[in-house]
C-alpha positions in Angstrom: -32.2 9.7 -16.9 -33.1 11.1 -13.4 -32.0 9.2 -10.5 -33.3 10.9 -7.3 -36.2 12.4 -6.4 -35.9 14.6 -3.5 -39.4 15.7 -1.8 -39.1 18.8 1.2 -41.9 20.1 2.9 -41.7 22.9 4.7 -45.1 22.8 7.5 -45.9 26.3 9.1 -44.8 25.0 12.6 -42.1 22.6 13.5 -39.2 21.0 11.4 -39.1 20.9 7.6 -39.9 17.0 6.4 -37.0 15.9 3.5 -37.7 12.7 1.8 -35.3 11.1 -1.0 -37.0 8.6 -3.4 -34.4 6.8 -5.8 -36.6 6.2 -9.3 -34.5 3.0 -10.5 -36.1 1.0 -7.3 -39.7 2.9 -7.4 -40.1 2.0 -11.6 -38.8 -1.8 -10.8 -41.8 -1.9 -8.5 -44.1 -0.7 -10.0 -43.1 -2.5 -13.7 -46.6 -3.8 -13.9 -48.6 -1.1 -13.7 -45.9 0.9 -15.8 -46.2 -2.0 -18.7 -50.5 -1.5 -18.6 -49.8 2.1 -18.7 -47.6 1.5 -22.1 -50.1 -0.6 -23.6 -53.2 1.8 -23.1 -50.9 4.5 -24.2 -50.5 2.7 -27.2 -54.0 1.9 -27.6 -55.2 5.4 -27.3 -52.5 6.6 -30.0 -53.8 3.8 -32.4 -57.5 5.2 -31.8 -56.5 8.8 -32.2 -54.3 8.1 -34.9 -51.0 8.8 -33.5 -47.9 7.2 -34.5 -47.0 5.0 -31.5 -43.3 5.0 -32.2 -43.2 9.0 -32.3 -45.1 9.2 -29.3 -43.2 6.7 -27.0 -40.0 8.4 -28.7 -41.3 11.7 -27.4 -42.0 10.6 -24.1 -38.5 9.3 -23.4 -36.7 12.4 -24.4 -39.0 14.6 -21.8 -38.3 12.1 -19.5 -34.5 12.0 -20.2 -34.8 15.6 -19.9 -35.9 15.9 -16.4 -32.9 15.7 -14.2 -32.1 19.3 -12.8 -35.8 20.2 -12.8 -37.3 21.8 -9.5 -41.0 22.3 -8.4 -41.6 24.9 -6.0 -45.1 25.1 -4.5 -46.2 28.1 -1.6 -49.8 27.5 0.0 -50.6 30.3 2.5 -47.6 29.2 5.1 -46.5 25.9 4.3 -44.2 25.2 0.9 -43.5 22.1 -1.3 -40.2 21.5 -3.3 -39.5 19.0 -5.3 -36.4 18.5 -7.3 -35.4 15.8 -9.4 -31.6 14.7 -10.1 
């Protein structure tokens, strides 16, 4: 399960920008919204006739399988990467 969420930003002038986000703390705050999410999720597999249990099974496992993951994105001079831990 990732734990860390590093953000570094890299601005065509000046000093790069390095943020840390630990996900334990973010998903605790934002619970609420994540329990709606679940339950339109589950809504929209029951209208498309997906099985629920397969779906939310399959979501887990790409999430579980996100730690070591990096994002690198280049726009003209200024960069984005994001790795997850």
């Amino acid at each position: 399960m990732p734990q860390l969420l590093t953000v570094r930003v890299k601005p065509p002038k000046g000093r790069p920008i390095r943020i840390w986000l630990p996900v334990l703390p973010i998903a605790a705050v934002l619970s609420p919204f994540l329990l709606l999410a679940a339950l339109a999720a589950a809504i929209a597999c029951l209208v498309y006739r997906v099985r629920v249990t397969r779906a939310f099974g399959a979501t887990w496992r790409l999430f579980c399988a996100l730690p070591g993951t990096q994002f690198d994105v280049r726009e003209g001079r200024t960069a984005v990467l994001v790795s997850i831990r």
